[in-house]
N, C-alpha and C positions, 0 to 999 in steps of 0.2 A: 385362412392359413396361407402366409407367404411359401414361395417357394426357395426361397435361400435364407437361412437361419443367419440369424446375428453371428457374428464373428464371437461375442463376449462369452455366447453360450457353449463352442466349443472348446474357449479357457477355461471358462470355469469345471467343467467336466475334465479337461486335460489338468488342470491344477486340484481337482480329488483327486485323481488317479497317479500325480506324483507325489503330493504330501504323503498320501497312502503307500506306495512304493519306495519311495528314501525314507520314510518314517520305521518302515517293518525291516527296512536294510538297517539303521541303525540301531536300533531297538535291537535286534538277532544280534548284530555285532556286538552292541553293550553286554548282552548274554553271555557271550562268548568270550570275549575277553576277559569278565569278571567269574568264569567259571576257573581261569587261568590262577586267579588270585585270590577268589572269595570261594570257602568251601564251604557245604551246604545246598540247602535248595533254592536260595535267593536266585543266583546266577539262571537258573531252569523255569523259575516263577519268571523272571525278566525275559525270556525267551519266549515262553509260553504268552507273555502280554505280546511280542511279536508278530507269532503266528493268529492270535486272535485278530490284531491291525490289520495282516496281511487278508484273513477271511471275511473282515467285514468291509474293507474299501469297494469293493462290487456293490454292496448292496447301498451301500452311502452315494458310489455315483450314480446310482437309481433313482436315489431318493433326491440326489440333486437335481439330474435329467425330468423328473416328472415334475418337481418345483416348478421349475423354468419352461415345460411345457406348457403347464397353464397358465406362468403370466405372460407366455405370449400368446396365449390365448389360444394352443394350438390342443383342443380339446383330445381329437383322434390319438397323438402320441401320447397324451396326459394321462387317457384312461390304459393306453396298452403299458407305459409305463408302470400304474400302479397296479395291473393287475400282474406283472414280473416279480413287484416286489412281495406283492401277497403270494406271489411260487415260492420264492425266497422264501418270505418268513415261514409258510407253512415246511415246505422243506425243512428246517432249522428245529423246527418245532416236532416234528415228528423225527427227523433223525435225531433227533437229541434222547429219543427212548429208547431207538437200538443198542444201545450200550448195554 
């Protein structure tokens, strides 16, 4: 395990976490504005795909963070990584029956 990470690997972690952020900014926006002029539920179904972007970007830079763990071969964060993302899904998993 080196001790200073490649530079490409906190692009690419910083480049999920913005396509995920201006992605869910305009996605919400298109909702919005189309609630302005389209009546119905289309406008709230596109808003609702928003708020889903905006809840799954975390778990996608997990999923990229643990990728990139082990091809640098950096085992220790590779496993802490995938067992965040197993909190994640079971989390998902079980709240999803409190409704």
């Amino acid at each position: 395990m080196s001790q200073v990470r490649e530079p490409e690997f906190d692009r690419a972690v910083a480049l999920v976490l913005r396509i995920g952020a201006f992605g869910c900014f305009f996605i919400m926006l298109a909702g919005l504005l189309g609630g302005l002029f389209i009546p119905g539920r289309i406008p709230l179904e596109i808003e609702r795909a928003g708020v889903l972007l905006m809840l799954a970007t975390p778990v996608v830079r997990v999923v990229v963070a643990c990728f990139l763990f082990f091809r640098e071969k950096d085992g220790r964060y590779g496993w802490i990584s995938l067992g965040v993302l197993v909190i994640l899904l079971l989390g998902a998993v079980f709240g999803i029956g409190e409704h």
